[in-house]
Backbone as CSV, one residue per row, in Angstrom:
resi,resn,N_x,N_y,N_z,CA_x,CA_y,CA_z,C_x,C_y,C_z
1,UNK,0.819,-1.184,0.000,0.000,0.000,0.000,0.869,1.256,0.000
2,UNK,1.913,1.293,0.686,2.563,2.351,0.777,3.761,3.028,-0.425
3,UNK,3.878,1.681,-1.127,4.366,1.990,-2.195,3.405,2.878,-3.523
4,UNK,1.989,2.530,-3.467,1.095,3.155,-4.360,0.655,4.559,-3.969
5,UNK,0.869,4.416,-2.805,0.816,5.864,-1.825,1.800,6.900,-2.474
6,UNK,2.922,6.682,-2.189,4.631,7.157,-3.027,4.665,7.092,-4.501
7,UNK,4.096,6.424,-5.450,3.316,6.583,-6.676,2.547,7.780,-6.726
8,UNK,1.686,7.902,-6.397,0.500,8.913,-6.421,1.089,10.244,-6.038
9,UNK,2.212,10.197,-4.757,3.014,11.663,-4.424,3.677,11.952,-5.433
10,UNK,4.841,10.560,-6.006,5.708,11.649,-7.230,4.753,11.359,-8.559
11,UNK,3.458,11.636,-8.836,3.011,11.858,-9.919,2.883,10.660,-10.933
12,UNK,3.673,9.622,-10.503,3.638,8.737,-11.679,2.842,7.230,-11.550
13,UNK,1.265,7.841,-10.831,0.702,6.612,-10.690,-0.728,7.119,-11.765
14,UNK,-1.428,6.332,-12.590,-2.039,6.768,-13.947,-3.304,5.457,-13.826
15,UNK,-4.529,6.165,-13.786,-6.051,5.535,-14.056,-5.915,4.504,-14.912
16,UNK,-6.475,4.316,-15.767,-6.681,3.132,-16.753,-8.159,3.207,-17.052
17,UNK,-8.746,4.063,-17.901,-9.935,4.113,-18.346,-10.480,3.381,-19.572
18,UNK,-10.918,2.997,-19.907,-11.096,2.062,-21.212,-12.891,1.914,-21.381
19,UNK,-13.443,2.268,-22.535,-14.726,2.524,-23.042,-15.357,3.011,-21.926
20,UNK,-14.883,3.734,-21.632,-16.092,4.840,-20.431,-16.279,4.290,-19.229
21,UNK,-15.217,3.438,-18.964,-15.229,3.009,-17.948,-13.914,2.607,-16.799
22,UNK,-13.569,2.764,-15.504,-12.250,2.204,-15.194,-11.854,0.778,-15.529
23,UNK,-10.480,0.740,-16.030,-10.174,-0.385,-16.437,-8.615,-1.167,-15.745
24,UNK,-8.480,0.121,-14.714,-6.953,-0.345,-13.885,-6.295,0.780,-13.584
25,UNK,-4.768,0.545,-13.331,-3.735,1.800,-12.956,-2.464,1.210,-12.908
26,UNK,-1.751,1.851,-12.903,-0.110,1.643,-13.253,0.236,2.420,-13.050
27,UNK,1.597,2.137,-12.468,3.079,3.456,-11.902,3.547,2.967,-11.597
28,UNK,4.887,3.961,-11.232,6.390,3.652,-11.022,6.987,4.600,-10.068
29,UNK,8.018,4.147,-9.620,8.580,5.025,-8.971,10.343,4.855,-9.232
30,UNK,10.743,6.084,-9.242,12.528,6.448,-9.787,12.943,5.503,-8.469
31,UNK,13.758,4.687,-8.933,15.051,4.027,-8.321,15.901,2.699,-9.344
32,UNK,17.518,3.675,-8.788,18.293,2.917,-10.112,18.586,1.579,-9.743
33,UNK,18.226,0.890,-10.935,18.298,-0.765,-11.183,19.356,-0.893,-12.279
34,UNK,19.950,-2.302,-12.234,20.891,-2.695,-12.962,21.752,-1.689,-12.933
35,UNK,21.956,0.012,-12.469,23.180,0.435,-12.674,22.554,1.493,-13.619
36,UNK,21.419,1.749,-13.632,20.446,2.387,-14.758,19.262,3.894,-13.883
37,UNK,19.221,4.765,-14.333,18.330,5.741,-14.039,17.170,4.949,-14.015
38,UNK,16.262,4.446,-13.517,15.223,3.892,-13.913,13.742,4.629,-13.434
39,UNK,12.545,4.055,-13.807,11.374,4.410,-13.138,10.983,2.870,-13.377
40,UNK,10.524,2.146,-11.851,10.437,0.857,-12.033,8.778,0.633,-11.620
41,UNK,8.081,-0.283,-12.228,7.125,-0.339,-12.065,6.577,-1.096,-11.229
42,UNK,6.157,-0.129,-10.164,5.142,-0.883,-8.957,4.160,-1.775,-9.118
43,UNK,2.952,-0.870,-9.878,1.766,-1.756,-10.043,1.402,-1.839,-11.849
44,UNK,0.508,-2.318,-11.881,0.096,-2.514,-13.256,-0.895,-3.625,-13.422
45,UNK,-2.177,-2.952,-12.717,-3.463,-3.700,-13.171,-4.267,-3.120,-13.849
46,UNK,-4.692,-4.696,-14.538,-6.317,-4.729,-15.379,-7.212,-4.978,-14.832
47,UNK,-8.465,-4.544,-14.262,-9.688,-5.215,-14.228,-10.282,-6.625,-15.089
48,UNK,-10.531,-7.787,-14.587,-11.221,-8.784,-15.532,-11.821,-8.146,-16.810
49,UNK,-12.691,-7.409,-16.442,-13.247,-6.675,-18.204,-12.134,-6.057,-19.062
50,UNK,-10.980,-5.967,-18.891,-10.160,-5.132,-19.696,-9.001,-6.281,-20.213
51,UNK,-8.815,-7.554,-19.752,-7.856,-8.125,-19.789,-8.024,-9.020,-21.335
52,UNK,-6.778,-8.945,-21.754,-6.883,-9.725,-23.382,-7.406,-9.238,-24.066
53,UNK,-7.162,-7.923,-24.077,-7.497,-7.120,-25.186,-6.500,-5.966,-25.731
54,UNK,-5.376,-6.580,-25.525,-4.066,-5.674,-25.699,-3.819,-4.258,-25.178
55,UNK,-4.358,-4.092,-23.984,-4.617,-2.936,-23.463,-2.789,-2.683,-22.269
56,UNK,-2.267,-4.580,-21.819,-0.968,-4.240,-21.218,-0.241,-3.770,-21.979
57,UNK,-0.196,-4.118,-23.380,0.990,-4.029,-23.928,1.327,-2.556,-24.234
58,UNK,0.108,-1.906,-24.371,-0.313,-0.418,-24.595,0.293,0.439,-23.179
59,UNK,-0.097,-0.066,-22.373,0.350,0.644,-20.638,1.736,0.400,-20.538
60,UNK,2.025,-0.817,-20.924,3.717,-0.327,-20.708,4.223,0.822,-21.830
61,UNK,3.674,0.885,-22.722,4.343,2.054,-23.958,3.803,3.322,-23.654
62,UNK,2.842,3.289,-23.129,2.306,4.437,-22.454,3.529,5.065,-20.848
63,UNK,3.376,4.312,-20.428,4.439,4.240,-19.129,5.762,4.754,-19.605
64,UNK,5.941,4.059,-20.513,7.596,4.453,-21.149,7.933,5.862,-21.610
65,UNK,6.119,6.517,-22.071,6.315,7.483,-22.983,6.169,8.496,-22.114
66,UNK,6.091,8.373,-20.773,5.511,9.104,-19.440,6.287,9.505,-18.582
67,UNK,7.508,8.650,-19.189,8.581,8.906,-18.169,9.069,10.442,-17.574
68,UNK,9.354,11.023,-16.428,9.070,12.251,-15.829,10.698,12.950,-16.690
69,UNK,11.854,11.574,-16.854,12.781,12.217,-17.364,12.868,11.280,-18.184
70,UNK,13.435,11.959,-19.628,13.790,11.431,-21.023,14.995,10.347,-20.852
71,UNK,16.060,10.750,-19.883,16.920,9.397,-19.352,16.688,8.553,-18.705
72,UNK,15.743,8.605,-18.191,15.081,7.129,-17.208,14.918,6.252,-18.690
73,UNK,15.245,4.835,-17.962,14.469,3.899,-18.560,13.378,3.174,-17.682
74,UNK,12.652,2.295,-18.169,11.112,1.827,-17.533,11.436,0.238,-17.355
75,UNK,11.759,-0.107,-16.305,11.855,-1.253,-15.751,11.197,-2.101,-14.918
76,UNK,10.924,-3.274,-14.245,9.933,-3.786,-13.713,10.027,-5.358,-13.303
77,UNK,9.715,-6.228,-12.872,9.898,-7.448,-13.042,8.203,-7.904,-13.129
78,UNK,8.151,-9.124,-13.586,6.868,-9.737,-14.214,7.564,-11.562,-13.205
79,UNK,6.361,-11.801,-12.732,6.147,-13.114,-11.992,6.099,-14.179,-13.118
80,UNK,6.984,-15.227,-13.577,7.143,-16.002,-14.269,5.921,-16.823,-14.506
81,UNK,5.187,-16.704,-14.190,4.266,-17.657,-14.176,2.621,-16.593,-14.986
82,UNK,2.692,-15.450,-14.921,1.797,-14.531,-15.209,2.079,-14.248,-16.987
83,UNK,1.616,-15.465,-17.985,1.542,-15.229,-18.962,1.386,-14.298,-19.399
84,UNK,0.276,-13.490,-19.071,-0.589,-12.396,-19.973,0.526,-11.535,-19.576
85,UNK,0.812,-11.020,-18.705,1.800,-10.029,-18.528,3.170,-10.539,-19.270
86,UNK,3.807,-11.236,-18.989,4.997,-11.486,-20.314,4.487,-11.166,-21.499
87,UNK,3.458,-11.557,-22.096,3.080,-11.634,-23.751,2.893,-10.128,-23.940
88,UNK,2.554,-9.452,-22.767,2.084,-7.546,-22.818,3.297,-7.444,-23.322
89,UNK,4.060,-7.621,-22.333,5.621,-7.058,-21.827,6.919,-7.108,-23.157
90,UNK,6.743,-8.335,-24.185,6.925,-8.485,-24.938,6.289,-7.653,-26.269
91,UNK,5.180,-7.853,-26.583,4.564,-6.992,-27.010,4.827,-5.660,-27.440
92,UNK,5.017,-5.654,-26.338,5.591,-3.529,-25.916,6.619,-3.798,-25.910
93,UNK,7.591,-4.312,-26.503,8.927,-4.063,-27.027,10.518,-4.418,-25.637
94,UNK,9.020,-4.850,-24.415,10.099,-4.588,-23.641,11.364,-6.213,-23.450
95,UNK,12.558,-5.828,-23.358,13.400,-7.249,-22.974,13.731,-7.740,-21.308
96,UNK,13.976,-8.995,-21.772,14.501,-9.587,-20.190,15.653,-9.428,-20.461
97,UNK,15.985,-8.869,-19.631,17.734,-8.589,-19.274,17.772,-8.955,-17.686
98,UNK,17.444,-10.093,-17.650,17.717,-11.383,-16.561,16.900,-11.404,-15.606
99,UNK,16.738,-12.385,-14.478,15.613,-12.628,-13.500,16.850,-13.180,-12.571
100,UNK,15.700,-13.441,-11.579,16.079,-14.419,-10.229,15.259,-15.737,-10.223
101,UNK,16.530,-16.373,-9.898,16.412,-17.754,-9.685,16.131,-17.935,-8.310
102,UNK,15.447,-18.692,-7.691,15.776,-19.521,-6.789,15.642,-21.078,-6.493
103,UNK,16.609,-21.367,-5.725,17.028,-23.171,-5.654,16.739,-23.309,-4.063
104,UNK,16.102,-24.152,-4.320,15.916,-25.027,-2.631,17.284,-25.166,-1.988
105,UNK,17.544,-24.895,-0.826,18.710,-25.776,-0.313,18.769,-27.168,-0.036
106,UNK,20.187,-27.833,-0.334,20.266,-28.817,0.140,19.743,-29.922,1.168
């Protein structure tokens, strides 16, 4: 919660309206990743009525194009298992430039 809170203060948390109706919200907040200016993305939901209809792939390019500074890049991680969001994420041009693993211990 408090992270969407800190979204909404520096400006970069955004509705999601779709045919006259709410359809979600997305934002980010500046902190550097990989070694990179970034704006990394907190949230990024669809409502059931909005989903599979190419509306992620649109919010991340939207997001990108929103950025507060022209040197940020728009970064984020996506839960391996959350198809629809990879296929957005892809979509919108964006790459994996690596994840986390984790291994059971011994």
């Amino acid at each position: 919660m408090e992270d969407l809170l800190d979204t909404i203060e520096a400006g970069t948390m955004f509705g999601v309206h779709w045919r006259g109706a709410w359809a979600g919200y997305a934002g980010t907040l500046a902190h550097p990743q990989l070694g990179l200016d970034a704006q990394v993305v907190q949230e990024l939901l669809l409502a059931p009525h909005a989903r599979g209809q190419g509306l992620g792939a649109a919010l991340s390019t939207l997001l990108a194009r929103s950025l507060p500074d022209p040197a940020q890049v728009l970064s984020g991680t996506i839960h391996g298992r959350n198809r629809g969001a990879l296929r957005a994420a892809t979509h919108a041009g964006r790459q994996d430039v690596g994840g986390w693993w984790w291994a059971p211990l011994p």
